[in-house]
C-alpha positions as CSV (number, residue, x, y, z in Angstrom):
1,X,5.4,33.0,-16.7
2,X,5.5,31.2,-13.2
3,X,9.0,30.8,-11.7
4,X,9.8,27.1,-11.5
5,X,11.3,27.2,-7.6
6,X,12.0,23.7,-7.8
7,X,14.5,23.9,-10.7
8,X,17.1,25.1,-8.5
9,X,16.1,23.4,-5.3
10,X,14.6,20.0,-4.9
11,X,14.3,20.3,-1.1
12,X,12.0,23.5,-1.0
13,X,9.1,22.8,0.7
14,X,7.5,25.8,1.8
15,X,7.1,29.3,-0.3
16,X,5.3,32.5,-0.5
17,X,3.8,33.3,-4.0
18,X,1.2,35.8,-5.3
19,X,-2.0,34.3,-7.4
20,X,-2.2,35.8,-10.9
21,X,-5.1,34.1,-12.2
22,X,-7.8,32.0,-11.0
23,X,-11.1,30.5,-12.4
24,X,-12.9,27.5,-12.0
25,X,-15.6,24.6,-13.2
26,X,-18.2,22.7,-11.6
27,X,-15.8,20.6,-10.0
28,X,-12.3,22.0,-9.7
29,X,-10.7,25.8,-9.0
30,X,-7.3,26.0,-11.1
31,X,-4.5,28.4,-9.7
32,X,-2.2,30.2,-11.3
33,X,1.0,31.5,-9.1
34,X,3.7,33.8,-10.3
35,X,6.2,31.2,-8.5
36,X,6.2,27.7,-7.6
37,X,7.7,24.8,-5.8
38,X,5.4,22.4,-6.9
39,X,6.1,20.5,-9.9
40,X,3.6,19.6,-12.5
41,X,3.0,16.3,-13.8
42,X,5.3,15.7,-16.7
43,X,7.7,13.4,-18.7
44,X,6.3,10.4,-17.2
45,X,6.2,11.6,-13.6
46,X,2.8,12.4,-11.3
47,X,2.9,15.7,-10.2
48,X,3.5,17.2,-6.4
49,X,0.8,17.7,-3.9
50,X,1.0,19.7,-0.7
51,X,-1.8,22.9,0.2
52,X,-2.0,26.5,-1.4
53,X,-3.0,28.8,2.0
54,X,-4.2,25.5,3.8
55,X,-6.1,24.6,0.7
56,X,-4.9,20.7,-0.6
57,X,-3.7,21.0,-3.9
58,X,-4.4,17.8,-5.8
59,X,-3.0,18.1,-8.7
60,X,-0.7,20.5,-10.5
61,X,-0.3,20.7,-14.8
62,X,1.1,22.6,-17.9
63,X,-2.1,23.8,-19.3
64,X,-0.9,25.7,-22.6
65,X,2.2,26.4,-20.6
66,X,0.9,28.1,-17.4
67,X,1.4,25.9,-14.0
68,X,-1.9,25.6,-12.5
69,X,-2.6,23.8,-9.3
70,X,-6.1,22.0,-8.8
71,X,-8.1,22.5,-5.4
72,X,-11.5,21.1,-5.2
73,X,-14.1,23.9,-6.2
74,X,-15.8,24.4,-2.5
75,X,-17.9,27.3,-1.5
76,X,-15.3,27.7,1.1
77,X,-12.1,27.5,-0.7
78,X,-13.9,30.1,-3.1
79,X,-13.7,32.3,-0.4
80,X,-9.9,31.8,0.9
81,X,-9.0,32.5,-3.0
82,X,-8.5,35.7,-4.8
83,X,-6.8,36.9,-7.6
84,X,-3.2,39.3,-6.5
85,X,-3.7,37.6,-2.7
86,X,-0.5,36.7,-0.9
87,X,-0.4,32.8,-0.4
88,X,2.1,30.0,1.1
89,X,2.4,27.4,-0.3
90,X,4.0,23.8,1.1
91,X,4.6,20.9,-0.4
92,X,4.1,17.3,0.5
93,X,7.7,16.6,1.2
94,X,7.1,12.9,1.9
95,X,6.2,12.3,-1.6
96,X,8.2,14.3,-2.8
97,X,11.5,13.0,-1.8
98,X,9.9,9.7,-2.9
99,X,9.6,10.6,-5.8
100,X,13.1,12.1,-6.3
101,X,14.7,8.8,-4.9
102,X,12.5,6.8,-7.9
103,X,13.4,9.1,-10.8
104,X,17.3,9.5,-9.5
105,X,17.3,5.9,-9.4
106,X,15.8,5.8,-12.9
107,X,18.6,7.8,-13.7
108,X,21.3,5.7,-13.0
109,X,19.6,2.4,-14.3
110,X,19.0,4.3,-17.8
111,X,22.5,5.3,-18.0
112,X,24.0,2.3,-16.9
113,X,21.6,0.3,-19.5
114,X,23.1,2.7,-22.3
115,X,26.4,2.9,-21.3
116,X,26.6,-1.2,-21.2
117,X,24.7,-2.0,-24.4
118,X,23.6,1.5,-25.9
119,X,19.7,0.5,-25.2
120,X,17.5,4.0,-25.1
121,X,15.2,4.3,-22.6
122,X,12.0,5.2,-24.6
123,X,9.1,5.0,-21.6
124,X,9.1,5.8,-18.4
125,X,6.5,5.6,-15.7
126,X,6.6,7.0,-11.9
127,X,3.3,5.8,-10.9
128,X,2.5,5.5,-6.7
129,X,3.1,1.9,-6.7
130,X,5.5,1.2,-9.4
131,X,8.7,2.4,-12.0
132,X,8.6,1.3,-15.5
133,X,11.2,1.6,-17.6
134,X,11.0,0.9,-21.5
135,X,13.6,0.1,-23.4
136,X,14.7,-0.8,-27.1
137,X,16.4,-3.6,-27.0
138,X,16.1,-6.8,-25.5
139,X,17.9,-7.8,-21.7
140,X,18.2,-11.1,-20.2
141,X,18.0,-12.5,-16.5
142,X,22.0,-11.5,-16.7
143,X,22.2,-8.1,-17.7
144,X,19.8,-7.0,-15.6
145,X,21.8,-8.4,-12.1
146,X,24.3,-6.9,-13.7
147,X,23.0,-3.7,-13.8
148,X,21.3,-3.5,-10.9
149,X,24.9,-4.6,-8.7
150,X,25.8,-1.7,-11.0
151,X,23.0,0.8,-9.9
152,X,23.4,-0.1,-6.0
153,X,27.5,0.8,-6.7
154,X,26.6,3.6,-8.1
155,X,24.4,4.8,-5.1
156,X,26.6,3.4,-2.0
157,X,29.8,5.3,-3.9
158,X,27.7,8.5,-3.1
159,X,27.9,10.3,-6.0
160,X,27.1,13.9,-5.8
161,X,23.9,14.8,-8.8
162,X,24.6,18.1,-10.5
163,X,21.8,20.1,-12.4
164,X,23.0,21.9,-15.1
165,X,21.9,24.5,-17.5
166,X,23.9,25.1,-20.1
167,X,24.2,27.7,-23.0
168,X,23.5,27.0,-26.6
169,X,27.6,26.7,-27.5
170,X,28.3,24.6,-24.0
171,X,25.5,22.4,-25.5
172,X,27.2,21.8,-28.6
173,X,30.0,19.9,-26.4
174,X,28.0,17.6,-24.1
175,X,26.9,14.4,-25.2
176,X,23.4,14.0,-23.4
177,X,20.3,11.7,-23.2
178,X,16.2,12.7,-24.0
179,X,13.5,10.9,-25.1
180,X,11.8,14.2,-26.2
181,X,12.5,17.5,-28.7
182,X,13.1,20.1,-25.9
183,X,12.6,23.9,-26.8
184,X,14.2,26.8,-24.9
185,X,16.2,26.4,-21.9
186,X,17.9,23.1,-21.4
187,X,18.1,21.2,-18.2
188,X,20.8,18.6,-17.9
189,X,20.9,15.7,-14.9
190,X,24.3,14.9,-14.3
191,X,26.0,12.0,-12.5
192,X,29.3,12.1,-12.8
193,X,30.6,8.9,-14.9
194,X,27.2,6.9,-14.9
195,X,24.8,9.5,-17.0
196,X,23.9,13.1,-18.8
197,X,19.8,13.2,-19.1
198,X,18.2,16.1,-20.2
199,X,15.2,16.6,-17.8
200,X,13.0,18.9,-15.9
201,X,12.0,17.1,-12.5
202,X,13.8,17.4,-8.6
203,X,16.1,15.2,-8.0
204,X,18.2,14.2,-4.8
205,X,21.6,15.8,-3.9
206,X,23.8,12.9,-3.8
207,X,22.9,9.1,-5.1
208,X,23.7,8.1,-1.5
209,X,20.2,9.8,-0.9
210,X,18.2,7.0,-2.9
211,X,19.1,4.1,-0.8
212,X,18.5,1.2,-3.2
213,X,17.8,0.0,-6.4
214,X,15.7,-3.5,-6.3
215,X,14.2,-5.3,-9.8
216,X,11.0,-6.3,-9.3
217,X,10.5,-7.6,-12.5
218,X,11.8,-7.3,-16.4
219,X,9.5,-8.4,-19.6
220,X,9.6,-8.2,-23.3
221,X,7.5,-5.5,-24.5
222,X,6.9,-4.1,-28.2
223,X,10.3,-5.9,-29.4
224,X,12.6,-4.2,-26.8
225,X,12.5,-5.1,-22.5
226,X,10.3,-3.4,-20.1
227,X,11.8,-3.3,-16.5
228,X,10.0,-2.8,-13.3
229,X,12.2,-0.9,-10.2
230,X,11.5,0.9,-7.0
231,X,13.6,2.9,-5.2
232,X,14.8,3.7,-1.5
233,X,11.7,3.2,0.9
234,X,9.4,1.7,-1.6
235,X,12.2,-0.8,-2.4
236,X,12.3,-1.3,1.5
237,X,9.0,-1.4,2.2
238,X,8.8,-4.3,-0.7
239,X,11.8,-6.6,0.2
240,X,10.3,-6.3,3.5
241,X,6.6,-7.4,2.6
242,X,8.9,-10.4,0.6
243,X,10.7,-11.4,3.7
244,X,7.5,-12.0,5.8
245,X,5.9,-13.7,3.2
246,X,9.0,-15.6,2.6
247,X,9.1,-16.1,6.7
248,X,5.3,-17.3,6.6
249,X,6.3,-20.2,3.6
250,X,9.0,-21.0,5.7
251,X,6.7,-21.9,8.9
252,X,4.1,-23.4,6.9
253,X,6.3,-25.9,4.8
254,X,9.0,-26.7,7.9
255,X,11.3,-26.0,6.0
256,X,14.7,-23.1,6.4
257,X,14.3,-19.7,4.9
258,X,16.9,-20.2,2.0
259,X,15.3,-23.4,1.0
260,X,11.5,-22.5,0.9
261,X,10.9,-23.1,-2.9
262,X,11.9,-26.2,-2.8
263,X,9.7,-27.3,-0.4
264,X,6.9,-25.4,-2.0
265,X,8.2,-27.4,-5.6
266,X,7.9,-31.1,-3.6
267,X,4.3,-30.1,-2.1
268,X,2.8,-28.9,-5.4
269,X,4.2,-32.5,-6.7
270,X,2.7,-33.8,-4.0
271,X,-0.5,-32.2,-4.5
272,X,-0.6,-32.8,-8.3
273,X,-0.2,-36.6,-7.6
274,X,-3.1,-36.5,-5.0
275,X,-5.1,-34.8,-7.5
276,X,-4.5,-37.3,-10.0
277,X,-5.1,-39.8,-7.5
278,X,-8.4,-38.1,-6.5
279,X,-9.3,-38.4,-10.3
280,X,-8.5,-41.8,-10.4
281,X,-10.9,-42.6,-7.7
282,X,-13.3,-40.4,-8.8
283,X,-13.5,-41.9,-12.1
284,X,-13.9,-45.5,-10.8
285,X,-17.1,-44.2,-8.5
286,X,-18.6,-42.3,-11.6
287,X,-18.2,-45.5,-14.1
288,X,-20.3,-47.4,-11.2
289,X,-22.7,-45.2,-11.0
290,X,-23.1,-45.7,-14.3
291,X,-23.7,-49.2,-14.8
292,X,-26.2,-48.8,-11.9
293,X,-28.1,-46.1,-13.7
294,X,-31.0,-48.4,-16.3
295,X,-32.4,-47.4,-19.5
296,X,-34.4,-44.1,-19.3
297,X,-35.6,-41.8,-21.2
298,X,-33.9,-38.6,-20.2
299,X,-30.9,-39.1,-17.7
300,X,-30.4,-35.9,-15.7
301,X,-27.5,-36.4,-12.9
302,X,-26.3,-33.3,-11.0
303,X,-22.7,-34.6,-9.1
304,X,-19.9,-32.1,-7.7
305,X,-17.7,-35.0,-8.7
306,X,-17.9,-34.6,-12.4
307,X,-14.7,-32.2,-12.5
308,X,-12.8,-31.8,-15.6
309,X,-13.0,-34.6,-18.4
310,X,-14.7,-36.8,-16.2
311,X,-17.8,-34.4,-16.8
312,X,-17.9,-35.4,-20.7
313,X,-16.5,-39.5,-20.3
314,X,-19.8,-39.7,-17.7
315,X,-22.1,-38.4,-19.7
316,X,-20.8,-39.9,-23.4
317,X,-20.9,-43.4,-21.1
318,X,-24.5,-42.8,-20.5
319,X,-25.7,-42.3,-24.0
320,X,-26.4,-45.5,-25.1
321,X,-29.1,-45.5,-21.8
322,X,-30.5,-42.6,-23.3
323,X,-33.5,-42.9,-25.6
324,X,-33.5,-38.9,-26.0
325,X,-30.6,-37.2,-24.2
326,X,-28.3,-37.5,-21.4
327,X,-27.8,-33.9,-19.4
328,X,-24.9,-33.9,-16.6
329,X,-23.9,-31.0,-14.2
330,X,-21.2,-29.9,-12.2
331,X,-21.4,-27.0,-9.7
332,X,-22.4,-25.2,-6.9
333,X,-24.3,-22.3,-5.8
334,X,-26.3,-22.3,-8.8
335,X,-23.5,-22.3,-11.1
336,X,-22.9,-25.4,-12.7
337,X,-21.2,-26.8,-16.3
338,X,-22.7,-29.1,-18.1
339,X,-22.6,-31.7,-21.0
340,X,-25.7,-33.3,-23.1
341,X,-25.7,-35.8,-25.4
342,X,-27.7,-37.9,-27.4
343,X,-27.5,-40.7,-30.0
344,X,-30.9,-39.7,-31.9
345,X,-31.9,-36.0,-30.4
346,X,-30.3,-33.4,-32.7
347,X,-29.7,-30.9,-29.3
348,X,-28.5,-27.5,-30.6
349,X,-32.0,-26.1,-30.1
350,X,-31.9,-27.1,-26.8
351,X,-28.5,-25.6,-26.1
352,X,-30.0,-22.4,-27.1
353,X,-33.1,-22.6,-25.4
354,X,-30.9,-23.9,-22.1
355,X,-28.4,-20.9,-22.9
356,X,-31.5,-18.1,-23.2
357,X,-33.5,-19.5,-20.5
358,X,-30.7,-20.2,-17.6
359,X,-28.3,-17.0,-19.2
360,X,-26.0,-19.8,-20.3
361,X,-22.9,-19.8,-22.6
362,X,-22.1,-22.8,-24.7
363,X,-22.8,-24.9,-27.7
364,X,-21.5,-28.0,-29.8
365,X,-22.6,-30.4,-32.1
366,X,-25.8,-32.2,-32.8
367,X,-25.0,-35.1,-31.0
368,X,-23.3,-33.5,-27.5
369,X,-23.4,-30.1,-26.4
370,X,-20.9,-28.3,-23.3
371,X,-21.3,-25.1,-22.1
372,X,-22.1,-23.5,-18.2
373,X,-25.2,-21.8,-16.6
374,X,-26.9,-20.3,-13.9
375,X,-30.0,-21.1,-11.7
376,X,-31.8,-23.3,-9.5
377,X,-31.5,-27.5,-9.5
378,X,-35.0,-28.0,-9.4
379,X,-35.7,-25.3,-11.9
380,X,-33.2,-26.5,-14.7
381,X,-34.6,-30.5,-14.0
382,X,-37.8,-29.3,-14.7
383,X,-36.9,-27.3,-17.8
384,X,-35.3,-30.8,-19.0
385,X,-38.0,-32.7,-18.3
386,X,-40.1,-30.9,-19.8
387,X,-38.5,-30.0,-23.1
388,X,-40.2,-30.8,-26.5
389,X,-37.6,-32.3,-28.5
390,X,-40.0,-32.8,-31.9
């Protein structure tokens, strides 16, 4: 069985390690090691990456419980390989330590979560661009500030992070959390007066190490509250990003930093009222058209102002001009919507044959019929015009 270095020491980054097995497929060569510092993906987490002898591992699992690390299956790296060679292995420190900040941080918001109002965390997810927590009961806008002011005490007050493993009859006396049955050798995470969690992954030395907490965002999901976090640089690297956006609104809208959303509230009024303005307008130019427009057959108007309801009020207005159908679009680059009606054309073959013909989605009833569609002006006017109605 391969020695787990990274039980003991979160901070190894480079080891030597003998190759005890090794095979391969078409597209990976898997590598077993009689000791490790890299750890495999598990218990929500992605797993370490870092090069085996110069060789970039990619990924690393528990395969029916051996640790084997993935290396693309080259001609050359099937040369630099053999089973009982001497190898070095180094990890990717960089992602490493992010990762321990994340899942320390976890840590702390899990306990504190349970500790306030005995919520389980029952999902957890350290992707590369976000932490999701899952958890079984519901949190609103104010328990989660409050735990997050919480988490950030917890991490400025230093705290040191102790990894224990203890025997069967120490077990029996310390109240611990895990989501999972665990078999064999238990692995506590302790910090001391915030949380006891059973679990197998590095962590950092001291809370200190992690930085801060920051909620990016908190949900209800499957009856309970899924919370979004990241930790230390990620957490940085985000409240930074926010800043200059923030920054950017603040230069666009004239207005101070600590007052940008409600500028941004009184333009979107402002906007919505112009709109509705527009729309106004819009509909006063259409309904003149309209009286302009004489008796005809088949009316077919393509006008980029027909937006929204004013695409069905045109066309209804037209119908009693109409002695088969009146067809109105809306669009651009060869998309467009449309609405047909008619007072005595029954036009649900035609929305199927407009549909099939112009790969169109849409329907209605006899009388008027909505939908959108692809292709050319001039192609779809002649397809009108030319339509048998009988």
């Amino acid at each position: 069985m391969t020695e787990k270095l990274y039980d003991n020491d979160s901070y190894l980054s480079e080891f030597n390690c003998k190759v005890i097995d090794l095979y391969s497929d078409e597209a990976k060569i898997y590598i077993e090691t009689d000791r490790t510092a890299f750890f495999p993906e598990g218990g929500g987490q992605t797993s370490d990456r870092g090069w085996l002898n110069n060789i970039y591992v990619e990924n690393v699992q528990i395969i029916d419980g051996r640790i084997l690390h993935f290396v693309e299956n080259s001609e050359e790296n099937v040369k630099k390989l053999q089973k009982g060679m001497s190898i070095c292995g180094k990890i990717d420190l960089k992602k490493r330590f992010s990762d321990m900040q994340q899942h320390s941080g976890e840590h702390i918001f899990s306990g504190i979560v349970n500790s306030l109002f005995g919520f389980n965390n029952v999902g957890f997810h350290l992707g590369t661009e976000i932490v999701t927590l899952d958890f079984d009961g519901v949190l609103n806008e104010a328990d989660i500030c409050k735990v997050e002011n919480l988490v950030n005490k917890a991490i400025w007050d230093n705290l040191e992070i102790k990894i224990l493993f203890p025997d069967k009859a120490e077990l029996e006396n310390i109240k611990y959390r895990s989501k999972i049955e665990i078999e064999g050798q238990i692995r506590l995470v302790e910090i001391p007066g915030i949380d006891m969690c059973a679990c197998c992954a590095p962590h950092v030395k001291r809370t200190g190490e992690i930085g801060i907490v920051e909620v990016v965002n908190f949900e209800k999901y499957k009856g309970g509250t899924r919370v979004s976090i990241l930790c230390g640089e990620r957490a940085l690297f985000d409240i930074r990003h926010k800043l200059n956006e923030n920054r950017r609104v603040s230069v666009l809208t004239c207005a101070k930093q600590g007052e940008t959303a409600a500028a941004v509230e009184r333009l979107k009024n402002e906007n919505e009222k112009l709109k509705y303005d527009i729309v106004g307008l819009n509909r006063n130019i259409l309904m003149s058209k309209a009286e302009s427009i004489g008796e005809q057959n088949r009316i077919i108007i393509f006008d980029e102002m027909l937006q929204g309801k004013l695409l069905s009020d045109f066309t209804i207005s037209l119908m009693p001009k109409a002695m088969e159908f009146v067809a109105a679009f809306c669009g651009e680059n060869g998309s467009y919507r449309y609405c047909i009606a008619s007072n005595n054309v029954n036009l649900r073959p035609l929305s199927k044959s407009l549909n099939e013909a112009f790969s169109g989605r849409g329907g209605g009833k006899p009388e008027i019929i909505q939908g959108s569609l692809s292709g050319n002006e001039d192609e779809i006017r002649g397809f009108l015009k030319t339509y048998c109605t009988e």
